[in-house]
N, C-alpha and C positions, 0 to 999 in steps of 0.2 A: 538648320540646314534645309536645302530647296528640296520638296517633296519630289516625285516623279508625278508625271503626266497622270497616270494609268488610278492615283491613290491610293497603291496597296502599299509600298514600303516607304518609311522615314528617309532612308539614306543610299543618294545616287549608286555611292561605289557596291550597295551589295545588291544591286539591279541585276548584271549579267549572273552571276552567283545563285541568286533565288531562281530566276529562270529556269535554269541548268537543271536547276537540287527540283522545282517542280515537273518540269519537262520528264525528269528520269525517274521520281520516286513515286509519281501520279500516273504512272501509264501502267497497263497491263503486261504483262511479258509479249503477248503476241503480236504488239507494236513498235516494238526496242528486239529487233534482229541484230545477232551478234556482227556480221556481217555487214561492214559501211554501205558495200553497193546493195545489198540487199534492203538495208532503213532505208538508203535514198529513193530506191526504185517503190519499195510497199508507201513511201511517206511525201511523197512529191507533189506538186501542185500538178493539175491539168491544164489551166489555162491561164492567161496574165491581161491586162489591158493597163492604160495608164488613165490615171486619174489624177486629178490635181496636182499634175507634171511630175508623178512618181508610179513607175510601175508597180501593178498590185496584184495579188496573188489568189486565185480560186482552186478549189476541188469541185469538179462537176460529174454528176451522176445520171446517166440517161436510163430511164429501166427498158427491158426489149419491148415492152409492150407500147410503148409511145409509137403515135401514128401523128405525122405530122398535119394530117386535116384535121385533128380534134382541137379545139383547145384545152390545155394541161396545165393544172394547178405548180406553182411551184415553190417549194420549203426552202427558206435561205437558215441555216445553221450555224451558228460560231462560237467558236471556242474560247475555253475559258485562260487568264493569263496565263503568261509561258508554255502554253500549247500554241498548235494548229492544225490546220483542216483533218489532216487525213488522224490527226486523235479525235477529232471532235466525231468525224465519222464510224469509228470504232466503238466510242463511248457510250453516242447517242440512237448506233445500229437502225437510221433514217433508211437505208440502201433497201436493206429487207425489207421494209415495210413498202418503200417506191416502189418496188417488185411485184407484189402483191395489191396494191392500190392503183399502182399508172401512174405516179406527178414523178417531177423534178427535181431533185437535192440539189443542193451549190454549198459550198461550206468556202466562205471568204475567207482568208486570212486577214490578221491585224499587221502592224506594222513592228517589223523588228528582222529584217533580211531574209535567208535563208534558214533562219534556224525557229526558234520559239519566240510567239508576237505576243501583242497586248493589242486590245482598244481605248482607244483613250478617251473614257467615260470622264474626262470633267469639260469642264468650261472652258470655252477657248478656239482657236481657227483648228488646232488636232483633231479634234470634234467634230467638228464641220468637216475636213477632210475626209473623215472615216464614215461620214452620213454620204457625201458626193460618191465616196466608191460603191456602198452599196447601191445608192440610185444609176451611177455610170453600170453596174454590174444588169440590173436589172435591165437596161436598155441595152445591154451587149446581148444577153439571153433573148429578148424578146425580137430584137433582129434574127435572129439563128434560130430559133424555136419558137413553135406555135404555143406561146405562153399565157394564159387566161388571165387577162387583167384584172378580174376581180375576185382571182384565188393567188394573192402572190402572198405568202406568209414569214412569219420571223424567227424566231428561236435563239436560246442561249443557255450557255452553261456559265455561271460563277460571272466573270467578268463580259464572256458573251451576252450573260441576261442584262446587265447592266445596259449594254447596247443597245437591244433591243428596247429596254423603255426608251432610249434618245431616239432610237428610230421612230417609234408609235408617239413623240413630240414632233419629227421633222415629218416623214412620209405617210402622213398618216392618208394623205389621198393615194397612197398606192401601195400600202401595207394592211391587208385586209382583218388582222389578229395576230396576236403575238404571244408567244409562249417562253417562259422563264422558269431554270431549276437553279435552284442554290446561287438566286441573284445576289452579286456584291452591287447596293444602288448609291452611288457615290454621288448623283447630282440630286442635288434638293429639289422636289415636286414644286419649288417654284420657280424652278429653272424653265417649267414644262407650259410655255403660255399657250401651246395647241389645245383647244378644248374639244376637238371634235371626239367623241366617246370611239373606244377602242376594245373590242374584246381581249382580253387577256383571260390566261391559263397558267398556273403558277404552281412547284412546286418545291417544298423547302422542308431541311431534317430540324428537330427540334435540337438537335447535338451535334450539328453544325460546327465544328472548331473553328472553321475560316470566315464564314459567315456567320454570326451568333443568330437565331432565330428570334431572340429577344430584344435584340440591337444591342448594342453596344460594340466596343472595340474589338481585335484580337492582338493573335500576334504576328498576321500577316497586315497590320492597319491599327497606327493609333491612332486616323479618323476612326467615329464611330460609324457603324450600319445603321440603317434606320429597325426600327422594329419592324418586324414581318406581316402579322396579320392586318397590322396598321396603315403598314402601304399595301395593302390590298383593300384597304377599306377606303384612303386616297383616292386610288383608283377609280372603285365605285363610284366615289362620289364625283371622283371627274367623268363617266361616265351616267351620271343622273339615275344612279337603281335605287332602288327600294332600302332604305337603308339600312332591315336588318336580314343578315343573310341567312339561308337556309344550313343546316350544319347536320350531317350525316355521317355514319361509319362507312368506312367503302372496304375495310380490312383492318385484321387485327392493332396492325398498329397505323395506319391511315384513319385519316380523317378527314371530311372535304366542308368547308365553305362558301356556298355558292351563293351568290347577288344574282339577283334576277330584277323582273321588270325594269329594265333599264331604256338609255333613249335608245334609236337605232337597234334595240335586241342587244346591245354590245354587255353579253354577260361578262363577270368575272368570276373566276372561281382558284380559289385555295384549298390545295392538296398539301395536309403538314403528314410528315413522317414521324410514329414518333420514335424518337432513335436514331432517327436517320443521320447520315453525316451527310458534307458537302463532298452528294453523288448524284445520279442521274438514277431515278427510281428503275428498275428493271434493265437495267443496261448494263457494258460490260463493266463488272467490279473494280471499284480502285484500291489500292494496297486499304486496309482498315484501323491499321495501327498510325495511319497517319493522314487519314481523312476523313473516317468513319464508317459505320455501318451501309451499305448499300441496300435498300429492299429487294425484296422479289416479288411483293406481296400484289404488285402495280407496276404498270409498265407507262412512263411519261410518253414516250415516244408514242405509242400506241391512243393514251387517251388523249393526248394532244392533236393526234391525230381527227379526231371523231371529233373536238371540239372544235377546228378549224374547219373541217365541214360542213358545219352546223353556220358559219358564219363568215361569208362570201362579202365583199367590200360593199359596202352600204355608198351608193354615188349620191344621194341628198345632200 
């Protein structure tokens, strides 16, 4: 049978079905209001544009402190399959942190109407369409806001992070670092002929049920993952660092591998959970019996934060 687009399920007909069952059994209570007008109003898009002759869907986040003479950094955010925006913004709790720092959130959606989307991380013109919306999105914002071309950044959860590596292959002159938690990486790093080095930030549970940390299959995919630390040593090496990395305790059960001297400064660095399930380290908890452990111990949102600032679009 014909896989889907997206490569997490074998079989078309339980496409809408899994959607649904993740959409509702992956979210927190305080995003699933009992109340229809109530979901639609807390979970609605802010703004739409068209892109490759289909309209596409954002959540945008201004924090009050944005002055429109500065230039402001801005975090593109996306969520993982059969979610969208305004989960990924709950998950990922980007809002509070813009609050407190000054930049921009935008949390795209993927394609799949009004309800729960996918990006379509394989090979193919899907692909390429879901790269044009983010670049179309990124020039919608920068006409409307004073947005710092050489702080525009990337982020994802699960099949968002997946994205994000396609992005740091297509945009890489105007995606300054990219950040990935509990990436599902469905396109083979030879799919990836962009060789310009790319900071990346990564973070991933060793007990992962959806993503295995050690690669191999699950039961949301019988393609296999690649192994984890491995593509993050890919990466290094597509980015020219040092090749063996620095490896430190950051918390009890955290651990970080960091690649330095690399070309352009474009470090990488691997934060493994151990325990952790396919979650968003420090962010809001997903049920546990059916995705795993969430930390507290570290906050992704947070250090990805500080890691992004550290590493502004390199124009050489």
């Amino acid at each position: 049978m014909k896989k889907l687009t997206h490569g997490w399920i074998a079989f078309p007909e339980r496409r809408a079905a899994l959607a649904v069952a993740l959409a509702l059994i992956t979210l927190p209570v305080v995003i699933v209001p009992i109340e229809a007008f109530s979901f639609y109003s807390a979970n609605r898009d802010s703004g739409s544009l068209v892109s490759s002759g289909q309209t596409r869907d954002y959540l945008l986040y201004i924090p009050k402190s944005y002055d429109p003479s500065r230039p402001t950094p801005l975090v593109i955010s996306m969520h993982g399959a059969g979610l969208w925006g305004a989960a990924q913004r709950e998950i990922s709790q980007w809002n509070k942190l813009a609050d407190r720092q000054g930049f921009i959130v935008v949390y795209p959606s993927g394609v799949g109407g009004k309800g729960v989307r996918i990006w379509h991380v394989e090979r193919g013109f899907d692909l390429m369409k879901d790269v044009r919306f983010v670049s179309d999105l990124i020039d919608t914002l920068k006409a409307r806001y004073n947005i710092d071309s050489t702080r525009i950044y990337a982020n994802g959860l699960s099949n968002g992070g997946g994205m994000s590596f396609a992005l740091s292959c297509t945009l890489s002159d105007r995606i300054a670092a990219i950040g990935t938690v509990a990436a599902a990486q469905t396109l083979p790093w030879s799919w990836c002929t962009d060789h310009r080095p790319v900071p990346m930030i990564a973070f991933h549970g060793t007990a992962d049920p959806v993503v295995p940390y050690n690669g191999g299959s699950s039961w949301i995919s019988p393609r296999p993952f690649p192994n984890v630390p491995s593509w993050a040593e890919k990466w290094a090496l597509r980015n020219r660092c040092k090749p063996n990395p620095v490896e430190s305790v950051v918390a009890a059960d955290v651990t970080r591998q960091a690649y330095t001297n690399c070309a352009d400064d474009a470090a990488v660095t691997l934060y493994s959970v151990q325990g952790g399930g396919h979650t968003w380290p420090g962010g809001t908890p997903l049920p546990e019996w059916f995705v795993g452990r969430t930390t507290r111990s570290i906050d992704a949102t947070r250090l990805m934060w500080e890691f992004f600032t550290e590493h502004p679009l390199n124009r050489n």
